[in-house]
C-alpha positions, 0 to 999 in steps of 0.5 A, a space after each residue: 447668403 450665397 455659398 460654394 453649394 448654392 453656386 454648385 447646385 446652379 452650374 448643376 442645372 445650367 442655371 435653368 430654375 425650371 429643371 431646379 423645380 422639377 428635377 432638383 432633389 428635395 435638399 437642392 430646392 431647399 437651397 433657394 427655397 424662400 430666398 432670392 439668390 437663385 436670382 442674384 447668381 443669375 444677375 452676377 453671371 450677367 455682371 461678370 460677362 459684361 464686365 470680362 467683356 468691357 461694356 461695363 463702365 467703372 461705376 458699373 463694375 464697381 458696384 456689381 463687385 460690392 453687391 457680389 461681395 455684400 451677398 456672398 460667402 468668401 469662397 463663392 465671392 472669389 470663384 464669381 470673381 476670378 475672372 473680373 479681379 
């Protein structure tokens, strides 16, 4: 699940995994430890320039919104969100 913490730890480092590997604190690596979602807020910040910059089609949209909304939190769904909703 993707929370408000994860998405901090991420802005953090500049969505860089490398610099979470080598300079994260222990706590922060945990965080993605065994877990795919340093990945899928990549891929969701992918979607949302895409779709804030209308090359996405409606489909496209849609699905990227559904995925956000299936592996997020609340609060972290309606932050990626903002800017597409």
């Amino acid at each position: 699940m993707i929370t408000i913490q994860k998405l901090k730890v991420y802005e953090k480092y500049s969505g860089d995994e490398d610099q979470l590997v080598r300079i994260a604190l222990e706590t922060e690596r945990e965080l993605f430890d065994k877990n795919s979602d340093w990945f899928e807020i990549m891929n969701f910040k992918q979607d949302i320039l895409i779709i804030t910059q209308n090359l996405a089609s409606d489909e496209y949209r849609k699905s990227s919104i559904e995925r956000m909304k299936n592996l997020c939190d609340n609060d972290s769904f309606e932050i990626l969100t903002k800017s597409i909703l």
